[in-house]
C-alpha positions as CSV (number, residue, x, y, z in Angstrom):
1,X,52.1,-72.3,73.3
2,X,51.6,-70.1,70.4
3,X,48.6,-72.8,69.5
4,X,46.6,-72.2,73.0
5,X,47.1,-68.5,72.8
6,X,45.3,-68.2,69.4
7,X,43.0,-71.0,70.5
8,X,42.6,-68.4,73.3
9,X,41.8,-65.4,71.2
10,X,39.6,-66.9,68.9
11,X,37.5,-67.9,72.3
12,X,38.1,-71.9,72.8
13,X,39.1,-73.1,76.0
14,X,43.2,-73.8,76.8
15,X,45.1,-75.7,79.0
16,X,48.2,-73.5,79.6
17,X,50.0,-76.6,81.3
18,X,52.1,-79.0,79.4
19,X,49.6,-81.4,79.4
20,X,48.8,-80.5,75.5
21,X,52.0,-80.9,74.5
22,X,51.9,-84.2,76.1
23,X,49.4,-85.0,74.1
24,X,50.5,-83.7,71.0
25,X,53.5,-85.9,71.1
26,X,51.6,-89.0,71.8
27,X,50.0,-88.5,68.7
28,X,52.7,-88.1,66.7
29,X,54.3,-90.9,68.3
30,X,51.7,-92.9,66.9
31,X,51.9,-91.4,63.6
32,X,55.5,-92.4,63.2
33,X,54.7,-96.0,64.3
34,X,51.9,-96.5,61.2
35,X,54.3,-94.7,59.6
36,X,57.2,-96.9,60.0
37,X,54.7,-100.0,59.5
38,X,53.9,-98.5,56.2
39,X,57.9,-98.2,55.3
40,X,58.4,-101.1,56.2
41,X,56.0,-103.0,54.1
42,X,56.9,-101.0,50.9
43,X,61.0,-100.5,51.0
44,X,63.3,-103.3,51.7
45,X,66.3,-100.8,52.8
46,X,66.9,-99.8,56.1
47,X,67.3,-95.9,55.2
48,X,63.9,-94.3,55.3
49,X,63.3,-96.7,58.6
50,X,65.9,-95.5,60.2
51,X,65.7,-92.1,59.8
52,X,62.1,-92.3,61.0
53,X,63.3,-94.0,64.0
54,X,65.9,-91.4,64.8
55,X,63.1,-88.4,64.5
56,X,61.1,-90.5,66.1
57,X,63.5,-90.7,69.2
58,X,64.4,-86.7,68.8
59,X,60.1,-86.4,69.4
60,X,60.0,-88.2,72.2
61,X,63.5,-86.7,74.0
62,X,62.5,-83.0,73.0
63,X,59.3,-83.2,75.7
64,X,61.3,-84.8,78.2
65,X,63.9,-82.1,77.4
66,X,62.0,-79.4,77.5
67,X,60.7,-80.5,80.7
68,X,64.2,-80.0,82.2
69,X,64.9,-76.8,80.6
70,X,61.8,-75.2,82.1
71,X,63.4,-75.3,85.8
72,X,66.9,-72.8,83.8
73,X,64.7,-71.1,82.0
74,X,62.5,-69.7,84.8
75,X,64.8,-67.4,86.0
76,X,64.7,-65.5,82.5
77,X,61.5,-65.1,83.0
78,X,61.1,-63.4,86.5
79,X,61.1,-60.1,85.0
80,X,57.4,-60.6,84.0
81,X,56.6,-61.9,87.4
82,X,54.8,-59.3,90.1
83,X,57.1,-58.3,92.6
84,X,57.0,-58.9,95.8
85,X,56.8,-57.1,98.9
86,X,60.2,-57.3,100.8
């Protein structure tokens, strides 16, 4: 978020939604596969593969995750919301 609102100030377009976030972990999905394939070809322990794998999987949960956490966390945030009439 910090990204779009600079992106924002220094006049480029943003997507506010968590659609660039989305994509942002796609890519890095696809980082860590070359990178694994790379690993693989050039170690023959199971180490460095493994731990890619496992921050691999933390990538891919922490979108998912956050996801979840947006439903709690909107309460924190009514504060900054207008109020409304009652």
């Amino acid at each position: 978020f910090f990204a779009q609102y600079f992106m924002q100030k220094s006049g480029e377009e943003v997507v506010w939604g968590l659609e660039g976030l989305e994509h942002i972990c796609q890519k890095v999905e696809k980082l860590n596969r070359d990178m694994a394939a790379r690993i693989r070809s050039a170690v023959t322990g199971d180490a460095a593969l493994n731990a890619l794998v496992k921050l691999d999987f933390f990538g891919k949960n922490v979108f998912f995750e956050l996801e979840d956490q947006f439903i709690n966390l909107e309460p924190l945030f009514r504060s900054y919301f207008a109020e409304e009439d009652t």
